[in-house]
Z-matrix of the N, CA and C atoms (Angstrom, degrees):
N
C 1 1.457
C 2 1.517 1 109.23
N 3 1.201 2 112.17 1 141.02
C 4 1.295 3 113.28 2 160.19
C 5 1.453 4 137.81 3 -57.37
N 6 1.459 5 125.17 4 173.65
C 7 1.735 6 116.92 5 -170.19
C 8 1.656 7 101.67 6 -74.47
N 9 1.186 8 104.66 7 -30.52
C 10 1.987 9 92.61 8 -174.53
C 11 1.337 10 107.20 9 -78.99
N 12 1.347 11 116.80 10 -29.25
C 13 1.030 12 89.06 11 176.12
C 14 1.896 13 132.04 12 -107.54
N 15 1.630 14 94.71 13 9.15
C 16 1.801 15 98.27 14 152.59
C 17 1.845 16 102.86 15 -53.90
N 18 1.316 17 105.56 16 -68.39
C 19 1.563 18 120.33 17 -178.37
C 20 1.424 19 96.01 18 -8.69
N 21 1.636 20 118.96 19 -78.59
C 22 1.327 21 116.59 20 -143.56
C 23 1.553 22 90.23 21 -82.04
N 24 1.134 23 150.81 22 -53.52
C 25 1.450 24 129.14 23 174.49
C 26 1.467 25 121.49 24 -45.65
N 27 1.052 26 122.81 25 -13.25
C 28 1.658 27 116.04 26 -158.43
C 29 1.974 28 87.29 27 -61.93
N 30 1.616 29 93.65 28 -69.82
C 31 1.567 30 93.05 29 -175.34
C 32 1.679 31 128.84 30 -23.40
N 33 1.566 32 107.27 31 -53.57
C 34 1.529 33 109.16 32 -170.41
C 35 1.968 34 94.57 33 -81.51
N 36 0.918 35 141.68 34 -29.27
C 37 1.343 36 129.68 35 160.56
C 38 1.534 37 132.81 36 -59.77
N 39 1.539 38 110.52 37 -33.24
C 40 1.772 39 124.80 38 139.87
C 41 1.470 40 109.16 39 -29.34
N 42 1.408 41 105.25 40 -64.81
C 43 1.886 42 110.75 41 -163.81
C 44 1.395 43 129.46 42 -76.81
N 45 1.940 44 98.60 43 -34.50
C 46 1.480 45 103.09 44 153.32
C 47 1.426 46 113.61 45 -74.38
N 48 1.297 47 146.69 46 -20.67
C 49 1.151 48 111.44 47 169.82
C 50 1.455 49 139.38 48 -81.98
N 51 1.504 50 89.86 49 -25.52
C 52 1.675 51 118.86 50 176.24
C 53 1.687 52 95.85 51 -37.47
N 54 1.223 53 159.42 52 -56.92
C 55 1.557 54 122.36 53 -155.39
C 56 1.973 55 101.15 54 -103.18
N 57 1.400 56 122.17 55 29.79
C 58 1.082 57 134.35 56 165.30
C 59 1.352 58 121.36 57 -116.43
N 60 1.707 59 126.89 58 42.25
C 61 1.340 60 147.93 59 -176.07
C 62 1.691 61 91.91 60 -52.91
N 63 1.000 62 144.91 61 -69.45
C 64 1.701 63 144.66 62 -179.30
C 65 1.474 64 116.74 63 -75.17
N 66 1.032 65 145.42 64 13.34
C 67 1.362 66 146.54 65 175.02
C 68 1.948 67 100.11 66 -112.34
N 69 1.818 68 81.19 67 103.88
C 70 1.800 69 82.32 68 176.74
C 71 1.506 70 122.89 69 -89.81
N 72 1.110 71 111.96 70 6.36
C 73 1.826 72 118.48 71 156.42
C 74 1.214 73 95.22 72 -51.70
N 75 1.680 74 132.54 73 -77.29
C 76 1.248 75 137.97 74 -132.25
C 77 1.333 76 100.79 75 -89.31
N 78 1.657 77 118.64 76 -24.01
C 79 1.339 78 91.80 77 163.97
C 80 1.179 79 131.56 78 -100.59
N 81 1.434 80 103.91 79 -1.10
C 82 1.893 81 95.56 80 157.68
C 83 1.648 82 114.21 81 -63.04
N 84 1.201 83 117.24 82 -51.29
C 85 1.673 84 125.90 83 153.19
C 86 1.720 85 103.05 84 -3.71
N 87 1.212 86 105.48 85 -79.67
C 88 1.171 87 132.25 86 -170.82
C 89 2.170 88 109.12 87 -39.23
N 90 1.624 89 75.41 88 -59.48
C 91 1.871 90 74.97 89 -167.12
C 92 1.464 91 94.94 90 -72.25
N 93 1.359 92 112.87 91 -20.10
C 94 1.778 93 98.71 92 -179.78
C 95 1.602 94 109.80 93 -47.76
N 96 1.519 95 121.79 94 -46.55
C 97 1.378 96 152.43 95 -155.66
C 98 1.838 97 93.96 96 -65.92
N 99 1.266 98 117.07 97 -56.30
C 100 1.032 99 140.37 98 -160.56
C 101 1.609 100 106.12 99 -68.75
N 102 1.195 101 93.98 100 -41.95
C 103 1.573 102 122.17 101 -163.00
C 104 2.393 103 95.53 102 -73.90
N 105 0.995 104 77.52 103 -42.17
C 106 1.848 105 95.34 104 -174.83
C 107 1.322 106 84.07 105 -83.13
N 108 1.268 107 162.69 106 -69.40
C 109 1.602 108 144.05 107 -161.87
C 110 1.796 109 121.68 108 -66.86
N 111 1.687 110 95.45 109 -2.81
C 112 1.733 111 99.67 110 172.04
C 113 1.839 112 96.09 111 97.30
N 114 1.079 113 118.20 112 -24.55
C 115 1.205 114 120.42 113 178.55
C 116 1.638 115 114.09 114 -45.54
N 117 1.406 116 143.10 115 70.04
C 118 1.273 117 121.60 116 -160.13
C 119 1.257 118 98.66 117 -87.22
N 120 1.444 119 134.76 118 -39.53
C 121 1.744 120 116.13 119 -175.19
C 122 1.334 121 115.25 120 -95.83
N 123 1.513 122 117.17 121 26.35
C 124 1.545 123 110.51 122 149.47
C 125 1.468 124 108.75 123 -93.32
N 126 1.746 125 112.52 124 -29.92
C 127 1.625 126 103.31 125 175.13
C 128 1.034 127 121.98 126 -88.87
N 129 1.796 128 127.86 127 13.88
C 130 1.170 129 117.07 128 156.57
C 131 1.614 130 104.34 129 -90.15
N 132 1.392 131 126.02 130 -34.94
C 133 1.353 132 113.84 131 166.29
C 134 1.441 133 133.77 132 -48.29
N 135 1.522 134 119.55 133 -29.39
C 136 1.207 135 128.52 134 -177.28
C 137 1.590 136 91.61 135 -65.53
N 138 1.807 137 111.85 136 -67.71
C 139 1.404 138 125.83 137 -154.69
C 140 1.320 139 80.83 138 -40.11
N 141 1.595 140 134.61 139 -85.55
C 142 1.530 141 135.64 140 -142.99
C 143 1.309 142 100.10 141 -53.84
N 144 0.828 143 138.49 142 -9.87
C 145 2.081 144 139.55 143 177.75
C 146 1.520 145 83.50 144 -70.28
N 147 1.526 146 110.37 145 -75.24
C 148 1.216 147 110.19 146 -150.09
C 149 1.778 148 110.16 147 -60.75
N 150 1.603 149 116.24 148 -35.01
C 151 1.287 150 96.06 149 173.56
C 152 1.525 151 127.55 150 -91.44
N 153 1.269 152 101.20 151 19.40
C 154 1.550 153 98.24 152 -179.75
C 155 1.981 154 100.17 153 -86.94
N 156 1.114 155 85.66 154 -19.77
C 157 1.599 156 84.80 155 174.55
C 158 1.423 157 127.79 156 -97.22
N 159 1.680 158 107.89 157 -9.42
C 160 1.597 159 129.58 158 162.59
C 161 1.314 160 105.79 159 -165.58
N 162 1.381 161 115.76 160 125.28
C 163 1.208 162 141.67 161 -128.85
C 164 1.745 163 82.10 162 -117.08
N 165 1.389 164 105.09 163 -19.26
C 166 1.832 165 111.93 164 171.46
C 167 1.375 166 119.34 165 -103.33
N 168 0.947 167 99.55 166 15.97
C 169 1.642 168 94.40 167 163.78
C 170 1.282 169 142.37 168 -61.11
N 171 1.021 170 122.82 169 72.91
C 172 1.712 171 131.13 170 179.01
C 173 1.694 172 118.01 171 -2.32
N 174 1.204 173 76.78 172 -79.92
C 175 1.808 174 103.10 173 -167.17
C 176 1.860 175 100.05 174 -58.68
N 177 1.516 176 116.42 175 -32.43
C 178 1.751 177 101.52 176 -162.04
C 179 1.502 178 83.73 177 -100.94
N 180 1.513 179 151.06 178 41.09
C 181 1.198 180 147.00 179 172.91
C 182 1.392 181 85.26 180 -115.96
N 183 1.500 182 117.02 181 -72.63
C 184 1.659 183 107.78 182 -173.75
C 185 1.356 184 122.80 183 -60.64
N 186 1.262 185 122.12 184 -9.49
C 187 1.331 186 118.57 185 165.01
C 188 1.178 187 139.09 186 -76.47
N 189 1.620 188 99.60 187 -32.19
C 190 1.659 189 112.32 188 158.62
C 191 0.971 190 98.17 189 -77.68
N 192 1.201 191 149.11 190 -41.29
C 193 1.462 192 130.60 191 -159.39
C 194 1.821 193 107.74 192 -66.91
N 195 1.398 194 108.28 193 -34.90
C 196 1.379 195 128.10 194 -176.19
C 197 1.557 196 84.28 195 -66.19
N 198 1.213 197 153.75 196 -81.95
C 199 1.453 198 158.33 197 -127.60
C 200 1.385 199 104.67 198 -86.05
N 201 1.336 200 115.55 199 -36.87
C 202 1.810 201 115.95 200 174.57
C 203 1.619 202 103.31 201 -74.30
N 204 0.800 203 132.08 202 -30.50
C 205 1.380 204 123.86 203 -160.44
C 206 1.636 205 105.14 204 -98.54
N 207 1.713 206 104.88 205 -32.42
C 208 1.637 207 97.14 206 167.05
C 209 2.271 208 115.08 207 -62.37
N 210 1.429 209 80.61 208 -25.60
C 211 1.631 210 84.83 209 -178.20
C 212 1.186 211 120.76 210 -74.61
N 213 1.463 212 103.48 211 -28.65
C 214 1.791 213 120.97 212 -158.85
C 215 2.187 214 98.54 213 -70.48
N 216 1.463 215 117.05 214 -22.29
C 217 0.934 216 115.72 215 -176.24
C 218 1.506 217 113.76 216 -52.44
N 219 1.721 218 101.45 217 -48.79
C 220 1.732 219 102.37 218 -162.14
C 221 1.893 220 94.27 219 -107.18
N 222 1.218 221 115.71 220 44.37
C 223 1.298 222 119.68 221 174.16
C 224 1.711 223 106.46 222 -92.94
N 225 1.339 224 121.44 223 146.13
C 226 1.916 225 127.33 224 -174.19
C 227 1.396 226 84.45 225 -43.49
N 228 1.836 227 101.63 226 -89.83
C 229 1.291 228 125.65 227 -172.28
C 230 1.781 229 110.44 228 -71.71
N 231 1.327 230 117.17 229 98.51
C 232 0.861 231 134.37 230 -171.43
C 233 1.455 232 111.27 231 -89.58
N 234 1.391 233 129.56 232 -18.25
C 235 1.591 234 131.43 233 166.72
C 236 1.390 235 108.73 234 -54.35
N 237 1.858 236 112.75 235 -58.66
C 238 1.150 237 133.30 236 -157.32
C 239 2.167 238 99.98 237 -72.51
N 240 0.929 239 92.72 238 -32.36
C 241 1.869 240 103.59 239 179.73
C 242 1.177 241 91.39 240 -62.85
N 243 1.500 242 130.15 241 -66.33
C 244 1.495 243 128.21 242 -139.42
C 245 1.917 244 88.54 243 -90.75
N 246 0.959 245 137.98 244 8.29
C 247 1.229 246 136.26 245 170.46
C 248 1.722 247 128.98 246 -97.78
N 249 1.656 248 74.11 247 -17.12
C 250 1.771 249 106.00 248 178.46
C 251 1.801 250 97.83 249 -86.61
N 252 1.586 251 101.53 250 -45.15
C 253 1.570 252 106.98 251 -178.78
C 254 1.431 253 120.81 252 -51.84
N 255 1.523 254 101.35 253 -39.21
C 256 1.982 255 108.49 254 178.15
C 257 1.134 256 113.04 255 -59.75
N 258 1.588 257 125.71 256 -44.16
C 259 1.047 258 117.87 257 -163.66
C 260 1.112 259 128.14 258 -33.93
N 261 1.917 260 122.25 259 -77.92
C 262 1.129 261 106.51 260 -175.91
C 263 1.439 262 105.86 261 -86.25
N 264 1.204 263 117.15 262 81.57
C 265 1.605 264 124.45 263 151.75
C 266 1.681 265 90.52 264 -137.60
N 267 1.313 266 123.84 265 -32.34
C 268 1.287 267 107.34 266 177.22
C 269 1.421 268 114.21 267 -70.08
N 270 1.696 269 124.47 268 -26.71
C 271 1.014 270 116.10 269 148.34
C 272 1.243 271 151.56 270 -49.86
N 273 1.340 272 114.75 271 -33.60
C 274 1.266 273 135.39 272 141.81
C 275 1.687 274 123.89 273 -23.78
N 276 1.631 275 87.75 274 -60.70
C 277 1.609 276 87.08 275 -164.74
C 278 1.720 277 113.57 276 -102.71
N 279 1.669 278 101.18 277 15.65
C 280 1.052 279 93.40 278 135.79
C 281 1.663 280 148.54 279 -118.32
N 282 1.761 281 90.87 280 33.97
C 283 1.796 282 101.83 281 -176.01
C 284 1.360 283 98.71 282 -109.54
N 285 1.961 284 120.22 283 -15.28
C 286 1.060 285 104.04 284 173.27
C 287 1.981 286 98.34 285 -161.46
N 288 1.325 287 103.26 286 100.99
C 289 1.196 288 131.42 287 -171.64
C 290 1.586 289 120.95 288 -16.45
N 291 1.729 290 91.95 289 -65.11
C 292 1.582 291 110.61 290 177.17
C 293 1.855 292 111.82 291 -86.00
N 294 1.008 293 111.06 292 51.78
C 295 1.495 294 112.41 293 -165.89
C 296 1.601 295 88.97 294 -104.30
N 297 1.674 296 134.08 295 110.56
C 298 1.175 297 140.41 296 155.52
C 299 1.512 298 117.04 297 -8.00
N 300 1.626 299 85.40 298 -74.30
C 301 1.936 300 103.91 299 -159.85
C 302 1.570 301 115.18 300 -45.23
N 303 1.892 302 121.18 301 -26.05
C 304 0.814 303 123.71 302 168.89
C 305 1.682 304 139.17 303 -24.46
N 306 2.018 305 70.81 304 -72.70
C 307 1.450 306 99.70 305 -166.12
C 308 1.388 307 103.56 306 -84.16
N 309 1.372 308 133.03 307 -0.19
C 310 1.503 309 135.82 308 167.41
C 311 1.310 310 118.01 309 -73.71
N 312 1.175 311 112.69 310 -48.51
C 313 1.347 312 113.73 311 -154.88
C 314 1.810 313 90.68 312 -100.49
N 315 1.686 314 132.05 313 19.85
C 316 1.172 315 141.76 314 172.47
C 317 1.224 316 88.85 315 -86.64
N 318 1.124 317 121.86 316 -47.44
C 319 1.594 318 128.22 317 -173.28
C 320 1.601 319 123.51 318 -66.26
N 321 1.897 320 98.29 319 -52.73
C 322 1.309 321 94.38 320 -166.14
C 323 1.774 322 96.15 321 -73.42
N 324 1.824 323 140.12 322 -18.48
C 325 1.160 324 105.20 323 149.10
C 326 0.857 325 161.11 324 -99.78
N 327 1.356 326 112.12 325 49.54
C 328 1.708 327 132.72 326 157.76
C 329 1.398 328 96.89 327 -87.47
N 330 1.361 329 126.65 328 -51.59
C 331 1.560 330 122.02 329 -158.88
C 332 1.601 331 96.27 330 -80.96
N 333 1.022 332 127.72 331 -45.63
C 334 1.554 333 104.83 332 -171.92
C 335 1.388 334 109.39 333 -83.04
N 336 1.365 335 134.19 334 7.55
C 337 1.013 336 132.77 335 157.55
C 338 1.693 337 125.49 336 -87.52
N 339 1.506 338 106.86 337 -12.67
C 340 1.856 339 139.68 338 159.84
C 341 1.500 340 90.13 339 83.19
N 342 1.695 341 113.42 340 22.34
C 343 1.868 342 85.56 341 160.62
C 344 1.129 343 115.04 342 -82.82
N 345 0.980 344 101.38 343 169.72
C 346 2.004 345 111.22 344 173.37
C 347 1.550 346 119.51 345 -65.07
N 348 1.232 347 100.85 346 125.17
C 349 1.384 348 103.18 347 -168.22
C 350 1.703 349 112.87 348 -58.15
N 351 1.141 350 131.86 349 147.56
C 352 1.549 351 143.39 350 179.52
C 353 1.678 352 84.42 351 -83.24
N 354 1.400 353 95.77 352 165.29
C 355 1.226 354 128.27 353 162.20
C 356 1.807 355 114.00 354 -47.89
N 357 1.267 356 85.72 355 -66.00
C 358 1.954 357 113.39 356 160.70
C 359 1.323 358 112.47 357 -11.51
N 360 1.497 359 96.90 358 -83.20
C 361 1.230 360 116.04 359 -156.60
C 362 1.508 361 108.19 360 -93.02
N 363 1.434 362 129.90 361 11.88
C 364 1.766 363 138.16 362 121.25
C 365 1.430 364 114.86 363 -46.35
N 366 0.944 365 95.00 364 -84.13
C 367 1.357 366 105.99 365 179.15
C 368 1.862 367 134.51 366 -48.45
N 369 1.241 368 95.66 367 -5.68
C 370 1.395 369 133.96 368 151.07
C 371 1.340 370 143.96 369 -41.91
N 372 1.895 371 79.46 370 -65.22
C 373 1.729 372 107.82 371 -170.45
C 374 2.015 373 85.43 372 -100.66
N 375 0.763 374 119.97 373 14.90
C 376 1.887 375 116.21 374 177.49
C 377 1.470 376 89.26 375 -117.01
N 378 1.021 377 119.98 376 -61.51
C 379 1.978 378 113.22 377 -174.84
C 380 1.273 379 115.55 378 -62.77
N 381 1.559 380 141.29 379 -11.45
C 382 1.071 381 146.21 380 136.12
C 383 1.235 382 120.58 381 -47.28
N 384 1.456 383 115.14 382 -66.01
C 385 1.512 384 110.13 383 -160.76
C 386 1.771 385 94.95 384 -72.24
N 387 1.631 386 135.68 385 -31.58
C 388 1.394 387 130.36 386 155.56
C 389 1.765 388 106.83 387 -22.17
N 390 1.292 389 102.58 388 -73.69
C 391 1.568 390 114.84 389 -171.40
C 392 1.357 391 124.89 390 -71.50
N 393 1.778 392 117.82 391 -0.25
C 394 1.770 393 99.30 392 152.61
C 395 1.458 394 78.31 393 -154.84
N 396 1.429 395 104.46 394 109.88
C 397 1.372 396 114.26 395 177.43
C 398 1.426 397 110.25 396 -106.78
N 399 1.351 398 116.08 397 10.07
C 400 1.338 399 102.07 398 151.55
C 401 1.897 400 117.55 399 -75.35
N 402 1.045 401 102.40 400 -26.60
C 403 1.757 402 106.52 401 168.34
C 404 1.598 403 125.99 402 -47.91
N 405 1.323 404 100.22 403 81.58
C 406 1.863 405 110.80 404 -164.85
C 407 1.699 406 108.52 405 -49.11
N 408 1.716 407 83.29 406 -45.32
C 409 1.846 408 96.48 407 -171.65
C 410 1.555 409 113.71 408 -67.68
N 411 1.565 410 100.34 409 -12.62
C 412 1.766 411 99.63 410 179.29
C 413 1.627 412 121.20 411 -89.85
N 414 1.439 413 77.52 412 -44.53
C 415 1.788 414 74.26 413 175.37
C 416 1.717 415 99.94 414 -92.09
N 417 1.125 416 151.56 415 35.19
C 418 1.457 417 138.71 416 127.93
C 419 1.326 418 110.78 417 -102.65
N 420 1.204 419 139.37 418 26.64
C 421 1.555 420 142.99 419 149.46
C 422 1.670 421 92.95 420 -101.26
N 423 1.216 422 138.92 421 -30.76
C 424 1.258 423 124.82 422 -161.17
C 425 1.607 424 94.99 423 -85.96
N 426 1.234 425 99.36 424 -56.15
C 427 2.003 426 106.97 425 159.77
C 428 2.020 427 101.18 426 -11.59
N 429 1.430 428 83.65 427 -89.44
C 430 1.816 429 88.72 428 -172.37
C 431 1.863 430 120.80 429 -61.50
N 432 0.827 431 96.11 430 -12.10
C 433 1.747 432 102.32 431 150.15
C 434 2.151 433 136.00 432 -61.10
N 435 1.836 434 73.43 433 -38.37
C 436 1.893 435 75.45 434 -174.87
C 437 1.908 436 87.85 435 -108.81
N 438 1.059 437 125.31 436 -38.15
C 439 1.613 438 115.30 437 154.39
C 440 1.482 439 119.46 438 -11.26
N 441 1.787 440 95.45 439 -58.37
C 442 1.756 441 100.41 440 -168.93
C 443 1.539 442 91.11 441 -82.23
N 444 0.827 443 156.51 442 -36.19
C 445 1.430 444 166.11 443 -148.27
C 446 1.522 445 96.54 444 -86.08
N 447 1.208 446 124.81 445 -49.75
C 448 1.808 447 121.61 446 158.87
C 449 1.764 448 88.44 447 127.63
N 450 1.282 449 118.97 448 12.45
C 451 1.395 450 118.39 449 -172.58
C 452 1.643 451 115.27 450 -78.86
N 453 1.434 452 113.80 451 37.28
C 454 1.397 453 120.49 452 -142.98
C 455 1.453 454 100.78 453 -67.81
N 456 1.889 455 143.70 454 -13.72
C 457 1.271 456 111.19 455 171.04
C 458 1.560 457 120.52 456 -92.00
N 459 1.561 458 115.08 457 -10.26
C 460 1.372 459 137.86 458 138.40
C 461 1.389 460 116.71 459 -14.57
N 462 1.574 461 99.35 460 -79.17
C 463 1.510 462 116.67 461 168.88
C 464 1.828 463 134.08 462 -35.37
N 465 1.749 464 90.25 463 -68.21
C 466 1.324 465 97.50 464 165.92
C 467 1.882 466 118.88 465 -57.79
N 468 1.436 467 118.25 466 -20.95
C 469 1.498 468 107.04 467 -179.94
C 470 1.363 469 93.43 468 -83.27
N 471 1.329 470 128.66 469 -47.07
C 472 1.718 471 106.07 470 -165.07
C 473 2.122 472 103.37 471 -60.82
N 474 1.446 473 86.73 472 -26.86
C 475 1.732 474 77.83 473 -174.19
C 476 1.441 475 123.17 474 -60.59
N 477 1.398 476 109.23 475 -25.43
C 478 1.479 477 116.95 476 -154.62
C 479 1.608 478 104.14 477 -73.06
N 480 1.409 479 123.59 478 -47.78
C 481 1.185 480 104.81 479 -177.18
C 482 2.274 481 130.54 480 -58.32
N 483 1.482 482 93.78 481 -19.76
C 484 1.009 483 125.26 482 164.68
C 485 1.689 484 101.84 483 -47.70
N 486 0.926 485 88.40 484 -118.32
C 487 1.662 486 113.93 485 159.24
C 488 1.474 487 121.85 486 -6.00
N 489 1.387 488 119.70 487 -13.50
C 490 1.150 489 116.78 488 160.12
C 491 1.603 490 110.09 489 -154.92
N 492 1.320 491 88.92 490 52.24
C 493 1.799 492 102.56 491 154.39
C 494 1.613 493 112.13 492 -66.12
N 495 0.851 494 112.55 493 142.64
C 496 1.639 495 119.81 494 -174.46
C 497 1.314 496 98.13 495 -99.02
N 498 1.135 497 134.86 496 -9.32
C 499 1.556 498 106.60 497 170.82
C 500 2.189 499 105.62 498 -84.48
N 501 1.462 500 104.32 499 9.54
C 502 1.314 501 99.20 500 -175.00
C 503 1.154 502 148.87 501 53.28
N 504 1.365 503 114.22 502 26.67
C 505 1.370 504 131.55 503 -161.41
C 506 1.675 505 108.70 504 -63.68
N 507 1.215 506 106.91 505 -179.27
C 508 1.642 507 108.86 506 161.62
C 509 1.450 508 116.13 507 -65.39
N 510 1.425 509 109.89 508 -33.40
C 511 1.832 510 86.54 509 178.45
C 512 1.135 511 113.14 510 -64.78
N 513 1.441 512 105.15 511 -44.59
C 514 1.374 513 120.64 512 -171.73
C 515 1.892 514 107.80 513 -36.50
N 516 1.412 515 124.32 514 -39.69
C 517 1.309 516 127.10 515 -173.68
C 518 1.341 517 115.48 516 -91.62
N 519 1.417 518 105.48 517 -25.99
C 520 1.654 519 107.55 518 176.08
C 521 1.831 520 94.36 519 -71.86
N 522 1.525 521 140.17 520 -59.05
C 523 1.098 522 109.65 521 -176.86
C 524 1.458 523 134.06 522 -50.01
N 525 1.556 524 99.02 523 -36.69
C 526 1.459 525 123.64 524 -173.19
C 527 1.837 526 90.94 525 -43.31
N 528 1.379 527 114.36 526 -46.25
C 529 1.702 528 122.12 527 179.85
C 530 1.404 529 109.67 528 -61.57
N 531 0.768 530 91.11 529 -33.68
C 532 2.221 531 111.97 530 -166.02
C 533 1.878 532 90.38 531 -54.81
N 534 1.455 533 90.59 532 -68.84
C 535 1.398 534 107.62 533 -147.30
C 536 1.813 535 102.06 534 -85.72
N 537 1.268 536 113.05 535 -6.09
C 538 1.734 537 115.63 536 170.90
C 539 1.604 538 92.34 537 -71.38
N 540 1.469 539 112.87 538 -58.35
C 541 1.829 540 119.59 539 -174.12
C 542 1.209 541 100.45 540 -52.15
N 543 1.259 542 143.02 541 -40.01
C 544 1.364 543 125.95 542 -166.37
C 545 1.543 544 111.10 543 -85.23
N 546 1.120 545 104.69 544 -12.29
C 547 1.913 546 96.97 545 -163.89
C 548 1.656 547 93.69 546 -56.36
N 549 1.551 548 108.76 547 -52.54
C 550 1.845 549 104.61 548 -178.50
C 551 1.184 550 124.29 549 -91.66
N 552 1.853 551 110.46 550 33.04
C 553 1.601 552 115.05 551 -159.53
C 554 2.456 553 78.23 552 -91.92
N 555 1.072 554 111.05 553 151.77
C 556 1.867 555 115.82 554 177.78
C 557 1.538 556 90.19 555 -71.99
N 558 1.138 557 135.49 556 161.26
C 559 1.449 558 157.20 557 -144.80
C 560 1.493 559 80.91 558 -122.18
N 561 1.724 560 126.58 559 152.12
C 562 1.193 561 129.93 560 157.78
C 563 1.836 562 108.50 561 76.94
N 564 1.320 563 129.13 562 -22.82
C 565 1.524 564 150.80 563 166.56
C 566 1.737 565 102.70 564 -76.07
N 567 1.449 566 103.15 565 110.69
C 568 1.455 567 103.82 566 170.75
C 569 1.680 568 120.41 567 -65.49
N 570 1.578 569 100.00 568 134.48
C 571 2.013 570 91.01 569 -166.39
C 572 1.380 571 94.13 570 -103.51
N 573 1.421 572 116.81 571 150.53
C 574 1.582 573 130.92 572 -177.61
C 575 1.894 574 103.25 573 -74.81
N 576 1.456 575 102.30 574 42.99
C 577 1.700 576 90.31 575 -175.81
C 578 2.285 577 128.80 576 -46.12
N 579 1.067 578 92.36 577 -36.73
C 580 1.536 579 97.58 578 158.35
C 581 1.229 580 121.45 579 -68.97
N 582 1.612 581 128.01 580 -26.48
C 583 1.327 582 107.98 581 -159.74
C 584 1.838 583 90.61 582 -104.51
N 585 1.394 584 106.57 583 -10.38
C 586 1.975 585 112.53 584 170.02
C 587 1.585 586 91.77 585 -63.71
N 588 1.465 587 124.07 586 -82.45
C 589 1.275 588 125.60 587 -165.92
C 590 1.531 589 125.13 588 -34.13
N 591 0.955 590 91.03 589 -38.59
C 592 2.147 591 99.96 590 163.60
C 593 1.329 592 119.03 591 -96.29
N 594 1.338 593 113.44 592 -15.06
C 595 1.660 594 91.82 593 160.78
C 596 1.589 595 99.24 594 -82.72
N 597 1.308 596 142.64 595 -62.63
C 598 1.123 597 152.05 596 156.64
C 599 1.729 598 126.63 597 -4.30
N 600 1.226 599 127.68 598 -33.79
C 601 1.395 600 138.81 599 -137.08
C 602 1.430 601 95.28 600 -99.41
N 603 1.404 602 125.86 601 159.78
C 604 1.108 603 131.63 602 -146.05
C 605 1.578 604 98.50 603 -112.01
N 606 1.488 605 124.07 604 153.68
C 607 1.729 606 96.52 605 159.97
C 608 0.855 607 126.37 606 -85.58
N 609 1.480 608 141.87 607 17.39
C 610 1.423 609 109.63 608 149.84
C 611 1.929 610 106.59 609 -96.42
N 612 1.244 611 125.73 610 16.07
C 613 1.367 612 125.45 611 -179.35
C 614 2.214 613 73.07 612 -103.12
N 615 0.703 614 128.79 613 -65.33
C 616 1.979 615 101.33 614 -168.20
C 617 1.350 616 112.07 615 -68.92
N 618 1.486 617 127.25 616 -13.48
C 619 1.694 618 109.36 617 164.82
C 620 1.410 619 133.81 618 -81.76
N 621 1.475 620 92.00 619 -2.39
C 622 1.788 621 108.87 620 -169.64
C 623 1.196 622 108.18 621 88.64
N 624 1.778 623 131.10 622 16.21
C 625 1.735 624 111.89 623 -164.74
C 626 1.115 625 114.01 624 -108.97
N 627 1.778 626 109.63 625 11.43
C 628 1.437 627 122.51 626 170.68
C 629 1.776 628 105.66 627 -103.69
N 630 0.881 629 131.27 628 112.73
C 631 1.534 630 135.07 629 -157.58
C 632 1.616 631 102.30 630 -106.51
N 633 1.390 632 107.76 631 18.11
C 634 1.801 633 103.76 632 158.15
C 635 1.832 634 93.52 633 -132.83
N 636 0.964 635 105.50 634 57.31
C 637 1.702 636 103.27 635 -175.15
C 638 1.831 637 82.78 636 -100.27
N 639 1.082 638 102.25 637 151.05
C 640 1.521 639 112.75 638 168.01
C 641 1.746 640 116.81 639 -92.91
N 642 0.990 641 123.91 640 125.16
C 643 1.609 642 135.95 641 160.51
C 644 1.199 643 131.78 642 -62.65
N 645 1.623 644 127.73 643 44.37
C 646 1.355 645 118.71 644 -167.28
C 647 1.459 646 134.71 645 -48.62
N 648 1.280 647 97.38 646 121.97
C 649 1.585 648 107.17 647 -176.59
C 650 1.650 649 108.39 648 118.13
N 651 1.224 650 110.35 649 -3.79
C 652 1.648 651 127.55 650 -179.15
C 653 1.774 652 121.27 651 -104.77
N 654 0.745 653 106.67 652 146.26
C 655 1.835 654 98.05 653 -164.24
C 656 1.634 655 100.71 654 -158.74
């Protein structure tokens, strides 16, 4: 959903939850709500309601985890934020092993923090996009990961299902680009896949007015 219209729900999701103070479904519910209006330290307050009362709560782990890590950007000490951000995703992934969001956001903080990615945390962002492969935007960021890595027939297989989605979207054509450049990109030769996509990109994929344009480096 969009921001206006988190806005106008936040209120009636306040009121339905308000006489369910101990039911931690509803308040993970809740910080989700919170979490969609920009509010990040009311939906980490909700989440901690909800897991102080179940410590397994699915939904109020990824929500804080979603709300620390939007915060952790404009934090001083930004190591110590984004270490606060893993947490409950490490919690997460250890109530349920094969859980994506984990191993993503292991990744995205190394990268939004601009260290160099580990081995790890590659291999990360590929066992994710394996484990919800309906996620177009995941496995074509994982695409331009082993691209830059020089893994170019790698590349072209994670691209292809992308790339020929039949509903034809914009990703769908930005790989379709991806994966034409790679057929004669040398195997083992790291390919400039970000710096193709922006020389490449359409104007309405650089003004934002194509709204399935992909964000490389975003997940």
């Amino acid at each position: 959903m969009n921001d206006e219209t988190a806005q106008e729900l936040l209120p009636e999701a306040r009121r339905i939850a308000a006489p369910f103070p101990d039911d931690a479904d509803v308040l993970a519910a809740l910080a989700e709500a919170e979490y969609d209006a920009g509010n990040d330290s009311e939906a980490i307050a909700a989440a901690d309601r909800a897991l102080a009362i179940d410590p397994a709560t699915k939904h109020a782990l990824v929500q804080k985890g979603y709300a620390l890590f939007r915060k952790a950007v404009d934090e001083s000490d930004r190591t110590a934020a984004y270490e606060a951000a893993m947490k409950p995703f490490l919690a997460l992934n250890k109530l349920e092993t094969d859980h994506p969001l984990p191993l993503i956001y292991f990744h995205r903080s190394l990268a939004e923090q601009g260290i160099p990615l580990t081995e790890s945390a590659r291999h990360a962002l590929e066992r994710a996009a394996e484990l919800a492969p309906f996620d177009q935007s995941l496995k074509f960021n994982a695409a331009l990961m082993q691209a830059e890595e020089g893994k170019v027939q790698i590349a072209r297989q994670t691209l292809a299902p992308v790339a020929f989605d039949p509903h034809g979207s914009s990703l769908a054509r930005q790989a379709g680009r991806l994966m034409a450049a790679l057929e004669d990109a040398p195997e083992g030769t790291p390919f400039d896949a970000y710096g193709f996509l922006a020389r490449t990109a359409t104007v309405e994929e650089l003004t934002g007015e194509d709204p399935g344009a992909a964000v490389p480096g975003e997940i």
